[in-house]
MOPAC internal coordinates of N, CA, C and O (Angstrom, degrees):
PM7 1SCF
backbone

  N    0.0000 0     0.00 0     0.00 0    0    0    0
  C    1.4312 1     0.00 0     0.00 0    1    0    0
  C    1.5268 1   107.88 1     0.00 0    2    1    0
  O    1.2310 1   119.43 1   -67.02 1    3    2    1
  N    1.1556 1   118.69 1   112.98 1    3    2    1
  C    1.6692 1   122.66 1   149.53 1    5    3    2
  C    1.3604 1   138.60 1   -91.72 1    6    5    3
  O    1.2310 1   120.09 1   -20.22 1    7    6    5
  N    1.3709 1   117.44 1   159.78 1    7    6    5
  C    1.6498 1    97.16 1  -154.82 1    9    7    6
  C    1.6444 1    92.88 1  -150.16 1   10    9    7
  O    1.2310 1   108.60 1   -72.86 1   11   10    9
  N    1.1453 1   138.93 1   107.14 1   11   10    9
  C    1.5512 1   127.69 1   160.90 1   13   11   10
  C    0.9905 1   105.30 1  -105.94 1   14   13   11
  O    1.2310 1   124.44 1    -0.42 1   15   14   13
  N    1.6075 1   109.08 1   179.58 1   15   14   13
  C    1.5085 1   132.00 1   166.62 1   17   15   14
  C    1.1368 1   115.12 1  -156.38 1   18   17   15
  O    1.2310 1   127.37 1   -70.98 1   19   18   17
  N    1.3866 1   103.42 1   109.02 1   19   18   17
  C    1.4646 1   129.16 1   169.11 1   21   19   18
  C    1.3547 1   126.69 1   -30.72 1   22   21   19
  O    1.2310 1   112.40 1   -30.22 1   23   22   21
  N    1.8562 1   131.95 1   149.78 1   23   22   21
  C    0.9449 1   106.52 1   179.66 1   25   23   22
  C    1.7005 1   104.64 1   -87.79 1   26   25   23
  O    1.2310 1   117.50 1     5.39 1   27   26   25
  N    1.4744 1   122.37 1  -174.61 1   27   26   25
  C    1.2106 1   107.23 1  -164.25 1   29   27   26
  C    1.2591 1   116.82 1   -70.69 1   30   29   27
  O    1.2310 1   127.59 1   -33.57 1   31   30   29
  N    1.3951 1   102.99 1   146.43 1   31   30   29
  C    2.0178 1   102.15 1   179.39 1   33   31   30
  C    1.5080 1   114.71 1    68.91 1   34   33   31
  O    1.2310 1   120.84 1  -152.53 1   35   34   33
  N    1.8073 1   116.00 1    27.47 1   35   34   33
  C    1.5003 1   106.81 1   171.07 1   37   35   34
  C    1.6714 1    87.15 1  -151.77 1   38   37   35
  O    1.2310 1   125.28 1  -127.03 1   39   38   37
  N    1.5934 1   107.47 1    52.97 1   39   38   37
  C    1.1895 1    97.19 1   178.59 1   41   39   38
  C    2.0877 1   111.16 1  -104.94 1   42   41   39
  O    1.2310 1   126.54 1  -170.61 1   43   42   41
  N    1.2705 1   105.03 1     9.39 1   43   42   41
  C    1.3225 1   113.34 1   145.45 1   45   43   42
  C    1.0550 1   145.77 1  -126.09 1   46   45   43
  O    1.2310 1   128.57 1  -168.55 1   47   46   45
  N    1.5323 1   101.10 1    11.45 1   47   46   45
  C    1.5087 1   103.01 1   132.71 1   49   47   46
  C    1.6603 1   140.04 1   -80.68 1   50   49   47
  O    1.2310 1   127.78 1   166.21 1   51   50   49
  N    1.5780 1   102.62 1   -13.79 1   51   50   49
  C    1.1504 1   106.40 1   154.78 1   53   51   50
  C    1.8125 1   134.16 1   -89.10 1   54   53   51
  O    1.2310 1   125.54 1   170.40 1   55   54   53
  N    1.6367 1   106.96 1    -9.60 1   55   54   53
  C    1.0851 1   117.97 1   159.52 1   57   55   54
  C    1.6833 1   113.80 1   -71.47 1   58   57   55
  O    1.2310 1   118.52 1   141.14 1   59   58   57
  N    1.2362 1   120.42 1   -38.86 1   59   58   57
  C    1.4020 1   117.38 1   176.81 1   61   59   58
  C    1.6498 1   120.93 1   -60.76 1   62   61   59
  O    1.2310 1   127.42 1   140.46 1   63   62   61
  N    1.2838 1   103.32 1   -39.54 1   63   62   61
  C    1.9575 1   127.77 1   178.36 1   65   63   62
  C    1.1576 1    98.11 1   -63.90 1   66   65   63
  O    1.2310 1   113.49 1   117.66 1   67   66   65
  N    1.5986 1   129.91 1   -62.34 1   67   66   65
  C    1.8176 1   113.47 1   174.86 1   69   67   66
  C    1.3226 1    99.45 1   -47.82 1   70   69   67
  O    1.2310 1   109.27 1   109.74 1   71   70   69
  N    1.1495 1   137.71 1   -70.26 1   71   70   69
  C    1.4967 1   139.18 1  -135.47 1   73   71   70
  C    1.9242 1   100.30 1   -69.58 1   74   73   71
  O    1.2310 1   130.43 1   157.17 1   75   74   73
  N    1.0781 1    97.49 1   -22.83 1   75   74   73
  C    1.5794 1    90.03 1  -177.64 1   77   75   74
  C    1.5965 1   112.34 1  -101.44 1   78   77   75
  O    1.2310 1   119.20 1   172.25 1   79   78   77
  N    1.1082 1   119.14 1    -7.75 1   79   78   77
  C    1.8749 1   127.44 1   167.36 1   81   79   78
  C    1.5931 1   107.81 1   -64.65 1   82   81   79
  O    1.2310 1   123.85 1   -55.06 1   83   82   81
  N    1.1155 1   110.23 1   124.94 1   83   82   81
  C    1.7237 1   131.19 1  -174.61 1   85   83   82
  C    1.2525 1    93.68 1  -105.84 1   86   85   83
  O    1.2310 1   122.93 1   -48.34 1   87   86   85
  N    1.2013 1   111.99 1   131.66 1   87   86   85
  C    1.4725 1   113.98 1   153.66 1   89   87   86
  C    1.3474 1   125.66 1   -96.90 1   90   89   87
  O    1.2310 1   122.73 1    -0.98 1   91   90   89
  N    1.3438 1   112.38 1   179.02 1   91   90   89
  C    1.6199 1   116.55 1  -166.38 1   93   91   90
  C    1.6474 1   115.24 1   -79.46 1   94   93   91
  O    1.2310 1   128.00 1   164.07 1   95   94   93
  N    0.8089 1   102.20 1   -15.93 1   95   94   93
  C    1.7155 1   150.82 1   168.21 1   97   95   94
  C    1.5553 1   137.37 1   -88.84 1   98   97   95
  O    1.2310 1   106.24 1   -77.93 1   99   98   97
  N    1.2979 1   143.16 1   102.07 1   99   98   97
  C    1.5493 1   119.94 1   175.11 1  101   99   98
  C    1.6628 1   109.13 1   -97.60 1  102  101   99
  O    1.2310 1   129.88 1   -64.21 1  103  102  101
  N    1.2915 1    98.56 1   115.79 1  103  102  101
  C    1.7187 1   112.71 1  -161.99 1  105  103  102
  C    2.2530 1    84.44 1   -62.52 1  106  105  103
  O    1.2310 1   132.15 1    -8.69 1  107  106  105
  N    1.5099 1    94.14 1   171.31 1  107  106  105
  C    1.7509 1    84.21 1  -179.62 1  109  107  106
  C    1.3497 1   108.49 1   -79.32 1  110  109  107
  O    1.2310 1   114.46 1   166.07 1  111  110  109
  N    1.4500 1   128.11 1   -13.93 1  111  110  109
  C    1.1620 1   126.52 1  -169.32 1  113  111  110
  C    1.5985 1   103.81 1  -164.85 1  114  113  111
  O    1.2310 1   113.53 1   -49.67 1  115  114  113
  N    1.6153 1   129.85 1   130.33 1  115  114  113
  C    1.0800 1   148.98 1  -178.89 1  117  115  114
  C    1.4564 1   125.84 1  -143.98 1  118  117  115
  O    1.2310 1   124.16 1   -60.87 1  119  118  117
  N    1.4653 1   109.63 1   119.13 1  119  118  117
  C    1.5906 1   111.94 1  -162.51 1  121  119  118
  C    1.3944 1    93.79 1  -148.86 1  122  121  119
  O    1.2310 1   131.65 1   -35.78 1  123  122  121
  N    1.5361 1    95.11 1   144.22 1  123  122  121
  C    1.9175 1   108.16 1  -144.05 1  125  123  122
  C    1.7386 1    78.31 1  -123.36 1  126  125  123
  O    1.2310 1   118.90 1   -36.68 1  127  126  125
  N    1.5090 1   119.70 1   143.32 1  127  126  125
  C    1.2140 1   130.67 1   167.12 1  129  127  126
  C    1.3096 1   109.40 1  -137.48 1  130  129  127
  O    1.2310 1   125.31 1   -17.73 1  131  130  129
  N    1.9217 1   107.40 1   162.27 1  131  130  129
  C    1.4486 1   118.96 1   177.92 1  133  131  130
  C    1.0876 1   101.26 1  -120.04 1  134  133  131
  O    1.2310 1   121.02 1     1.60 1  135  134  133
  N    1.7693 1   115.66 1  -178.40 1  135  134  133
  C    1.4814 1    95.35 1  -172.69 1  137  135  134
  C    2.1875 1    72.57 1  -170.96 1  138  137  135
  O    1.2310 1   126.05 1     3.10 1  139  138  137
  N    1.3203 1   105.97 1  -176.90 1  139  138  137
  C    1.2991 1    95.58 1  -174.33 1  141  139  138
  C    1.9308 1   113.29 1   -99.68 1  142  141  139
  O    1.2310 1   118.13 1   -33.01 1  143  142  141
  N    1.2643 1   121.17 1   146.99 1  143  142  141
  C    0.9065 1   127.48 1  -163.90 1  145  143  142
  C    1.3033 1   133.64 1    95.82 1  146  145  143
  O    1.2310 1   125.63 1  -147.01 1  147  146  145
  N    1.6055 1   106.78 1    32.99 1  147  146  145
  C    1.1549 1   140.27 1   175.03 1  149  147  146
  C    1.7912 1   106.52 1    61.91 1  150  149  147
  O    1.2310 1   114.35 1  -157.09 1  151  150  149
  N    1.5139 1   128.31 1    22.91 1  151  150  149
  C    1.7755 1   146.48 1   174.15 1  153  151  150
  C    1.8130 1    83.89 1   -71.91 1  154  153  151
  O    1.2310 1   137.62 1   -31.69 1  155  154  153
  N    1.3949 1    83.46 1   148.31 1  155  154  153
  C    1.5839 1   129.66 1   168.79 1  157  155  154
  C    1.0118 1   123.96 1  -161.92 1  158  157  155
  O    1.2310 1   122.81 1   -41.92 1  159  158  157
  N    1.6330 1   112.23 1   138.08 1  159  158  157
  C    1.6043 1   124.15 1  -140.79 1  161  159  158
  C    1.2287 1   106.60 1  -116.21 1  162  161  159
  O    1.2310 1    86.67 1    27.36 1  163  162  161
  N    0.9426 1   170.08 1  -152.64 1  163  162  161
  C    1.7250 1   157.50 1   107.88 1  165  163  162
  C    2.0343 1    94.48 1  -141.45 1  166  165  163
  O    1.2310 1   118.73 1   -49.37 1  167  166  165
  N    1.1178 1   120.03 1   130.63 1  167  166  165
  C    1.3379 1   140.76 1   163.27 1  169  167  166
  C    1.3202 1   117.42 1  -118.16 1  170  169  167
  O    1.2310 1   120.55 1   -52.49 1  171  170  169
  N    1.3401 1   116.55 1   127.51 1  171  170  169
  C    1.2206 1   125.58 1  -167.59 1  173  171  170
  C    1.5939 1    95.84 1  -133.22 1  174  173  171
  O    1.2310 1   121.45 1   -35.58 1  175  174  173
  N    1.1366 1   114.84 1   144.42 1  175  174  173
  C    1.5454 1   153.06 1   158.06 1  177  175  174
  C    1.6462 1   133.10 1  -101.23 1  178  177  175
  O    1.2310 1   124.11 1   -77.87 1  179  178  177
  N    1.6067 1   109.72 1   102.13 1  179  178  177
  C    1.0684 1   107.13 1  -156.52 1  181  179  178
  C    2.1667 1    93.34 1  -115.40 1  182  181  179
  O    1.2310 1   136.96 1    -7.49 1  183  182  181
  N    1.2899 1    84.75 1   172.51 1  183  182  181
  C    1.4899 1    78.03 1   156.57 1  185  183  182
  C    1.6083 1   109.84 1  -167.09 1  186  185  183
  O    1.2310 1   140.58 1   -76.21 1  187  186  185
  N    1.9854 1    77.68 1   103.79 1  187  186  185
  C    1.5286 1   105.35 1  -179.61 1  189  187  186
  C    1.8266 1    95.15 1  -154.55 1  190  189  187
  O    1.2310 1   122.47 1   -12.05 1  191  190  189
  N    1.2775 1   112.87 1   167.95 1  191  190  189
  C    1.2327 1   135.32 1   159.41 1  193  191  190
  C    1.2470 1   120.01 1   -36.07 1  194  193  191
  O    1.2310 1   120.64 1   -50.61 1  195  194  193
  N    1.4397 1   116.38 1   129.39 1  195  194  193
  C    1.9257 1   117.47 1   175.86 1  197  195  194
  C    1.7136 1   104.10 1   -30.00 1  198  197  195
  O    1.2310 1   121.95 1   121.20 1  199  198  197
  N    1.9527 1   113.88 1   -58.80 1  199  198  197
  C    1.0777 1   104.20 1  -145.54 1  201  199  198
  C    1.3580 1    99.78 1   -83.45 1  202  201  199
  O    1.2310 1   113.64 1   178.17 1  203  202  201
  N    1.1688 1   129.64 1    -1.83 1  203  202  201
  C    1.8386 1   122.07 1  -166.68 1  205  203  202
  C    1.6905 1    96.35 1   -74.14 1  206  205  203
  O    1.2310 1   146.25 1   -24.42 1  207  206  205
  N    1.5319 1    66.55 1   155.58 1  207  206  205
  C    1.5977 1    88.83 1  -175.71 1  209  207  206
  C    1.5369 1    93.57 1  -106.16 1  210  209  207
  O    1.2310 1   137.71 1   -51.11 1  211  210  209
  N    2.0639 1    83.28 1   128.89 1  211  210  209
  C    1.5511 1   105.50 1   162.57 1  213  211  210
  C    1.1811 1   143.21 1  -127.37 1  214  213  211
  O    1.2310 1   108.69 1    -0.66 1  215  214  213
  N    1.4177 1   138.76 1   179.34 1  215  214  213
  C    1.7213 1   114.19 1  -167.89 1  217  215  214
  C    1.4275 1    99.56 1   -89.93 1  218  217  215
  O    1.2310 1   116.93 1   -16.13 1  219  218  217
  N    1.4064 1   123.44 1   163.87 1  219  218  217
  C    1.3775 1   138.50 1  -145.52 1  221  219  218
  C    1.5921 1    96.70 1  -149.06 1  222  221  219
  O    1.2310 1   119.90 1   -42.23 1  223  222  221
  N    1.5605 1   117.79 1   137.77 1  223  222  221
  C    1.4193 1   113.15 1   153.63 1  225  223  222
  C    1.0291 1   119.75 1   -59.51 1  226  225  223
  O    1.2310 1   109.19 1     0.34 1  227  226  225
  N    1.5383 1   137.85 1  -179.66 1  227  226  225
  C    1.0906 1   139.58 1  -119.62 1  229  227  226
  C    1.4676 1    94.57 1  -148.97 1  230  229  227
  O    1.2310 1   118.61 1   -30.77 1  231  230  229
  N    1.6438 1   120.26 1   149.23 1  231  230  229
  C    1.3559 1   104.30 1   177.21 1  233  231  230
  C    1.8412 1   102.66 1   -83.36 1  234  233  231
  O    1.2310 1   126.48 1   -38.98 1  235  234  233
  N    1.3280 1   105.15 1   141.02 1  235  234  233
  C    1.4273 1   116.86 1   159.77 1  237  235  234
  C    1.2164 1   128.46 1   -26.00 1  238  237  235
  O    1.2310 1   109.39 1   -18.20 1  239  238  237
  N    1.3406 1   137.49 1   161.80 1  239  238  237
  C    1.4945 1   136.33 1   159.45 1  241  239  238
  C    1.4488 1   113.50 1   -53.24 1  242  241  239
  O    1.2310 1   100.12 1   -65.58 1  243  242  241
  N    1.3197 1   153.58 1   114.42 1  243  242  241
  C    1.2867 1   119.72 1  -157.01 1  245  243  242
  C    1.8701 1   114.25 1   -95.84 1  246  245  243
  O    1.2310 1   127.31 1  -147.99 1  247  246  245
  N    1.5108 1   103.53 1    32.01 1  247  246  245
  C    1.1206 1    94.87 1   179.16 1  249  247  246
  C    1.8291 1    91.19 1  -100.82 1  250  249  247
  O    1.2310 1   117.70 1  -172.42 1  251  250  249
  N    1.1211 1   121.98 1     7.58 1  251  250  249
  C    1.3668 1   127.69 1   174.06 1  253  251  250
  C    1.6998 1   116.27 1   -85.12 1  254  253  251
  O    1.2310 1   123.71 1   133.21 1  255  254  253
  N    1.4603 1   110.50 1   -46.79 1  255  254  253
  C    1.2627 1   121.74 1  -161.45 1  257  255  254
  C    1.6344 1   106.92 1   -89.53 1  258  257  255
  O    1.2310 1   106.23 1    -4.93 1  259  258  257
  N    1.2046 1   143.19 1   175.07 1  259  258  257
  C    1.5098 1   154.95 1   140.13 1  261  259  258
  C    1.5763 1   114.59 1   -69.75 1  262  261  259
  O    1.2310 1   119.34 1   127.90 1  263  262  261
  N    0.6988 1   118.87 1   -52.10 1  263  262  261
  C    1.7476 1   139.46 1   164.90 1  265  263  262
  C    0.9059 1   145.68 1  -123.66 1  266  265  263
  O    1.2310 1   111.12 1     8.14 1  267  266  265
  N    1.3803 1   134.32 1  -171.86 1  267  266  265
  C    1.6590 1   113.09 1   178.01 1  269  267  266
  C    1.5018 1    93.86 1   -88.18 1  270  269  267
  O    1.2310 1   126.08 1   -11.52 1  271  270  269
  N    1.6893 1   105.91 1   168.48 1  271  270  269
  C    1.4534 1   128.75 1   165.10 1  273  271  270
  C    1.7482 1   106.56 1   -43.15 1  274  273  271
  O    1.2310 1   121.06 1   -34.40 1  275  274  273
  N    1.1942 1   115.58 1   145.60 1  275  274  273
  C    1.5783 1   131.38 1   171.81 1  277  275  274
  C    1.5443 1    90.69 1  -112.90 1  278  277  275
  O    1.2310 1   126.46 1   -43.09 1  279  278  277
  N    1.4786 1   105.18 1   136.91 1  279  278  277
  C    1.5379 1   108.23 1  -158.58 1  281  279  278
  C    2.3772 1    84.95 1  -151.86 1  282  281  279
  O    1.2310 1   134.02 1   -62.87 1  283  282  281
  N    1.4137 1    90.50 1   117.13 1  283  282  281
  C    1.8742 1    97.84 1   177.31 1  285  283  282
  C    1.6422 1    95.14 1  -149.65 1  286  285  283
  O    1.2310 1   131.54 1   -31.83 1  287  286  285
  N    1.7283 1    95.32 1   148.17 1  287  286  285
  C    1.1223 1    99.45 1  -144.66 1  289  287  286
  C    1.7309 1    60.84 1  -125.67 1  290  289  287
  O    1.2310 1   123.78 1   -28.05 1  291  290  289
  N    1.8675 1   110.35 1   151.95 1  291  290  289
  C    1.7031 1   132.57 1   166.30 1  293  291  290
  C    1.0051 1   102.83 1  -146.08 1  294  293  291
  O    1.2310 1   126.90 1   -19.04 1  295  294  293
  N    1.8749 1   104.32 1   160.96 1  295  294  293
  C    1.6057 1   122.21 1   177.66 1  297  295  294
  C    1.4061 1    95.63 1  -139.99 1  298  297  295
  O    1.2310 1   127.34 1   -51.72 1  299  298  297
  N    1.2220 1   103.48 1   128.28 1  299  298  297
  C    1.7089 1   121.86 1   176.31 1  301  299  298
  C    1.7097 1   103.07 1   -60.15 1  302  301  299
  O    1.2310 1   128.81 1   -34.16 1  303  302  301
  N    1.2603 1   100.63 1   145.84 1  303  302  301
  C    1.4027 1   125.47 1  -149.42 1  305  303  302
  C    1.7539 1    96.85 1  -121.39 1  306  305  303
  O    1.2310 1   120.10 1   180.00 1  307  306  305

């Protein structure tokens, strides 16, 4: 799961910048959300092992973001 937040009033331009990052990888399933306060979500679905290592979006330009990316990794239960 990745998570930014835009700085104010460029939160679709930062919704557009996730949506156009390819990874090295096509996770099996990836679905990008907004939310208010210019946040964007991206969830990805892989199917590999907790510990494998996988490719990850990228941090933003940071004259785009407020902070860095919040980045948590889950396994269905």
């Amino acid at each position: 799961m990745w998570e930014a937040r835009a700085v104010d009033g460029r939160g679709e331009e930062l919704l557009a910048w996730a949506k156009a990052q390819v990874l090295e990888r096509e996770p099996e399933r990836r679905e990008t959300f907004r939310a208010p306060q210019d946040r964007v979500l991206v969830i990805t679905w892989w199917d590999a092992d907790y510990a494998d290592v996988l490719p990850e979006l990228p941090e933003p330009d940071g004259r785009l973001v407020t902070r860095a990316v919040h980045r948590w990794r889950f396994e269905t239960v």
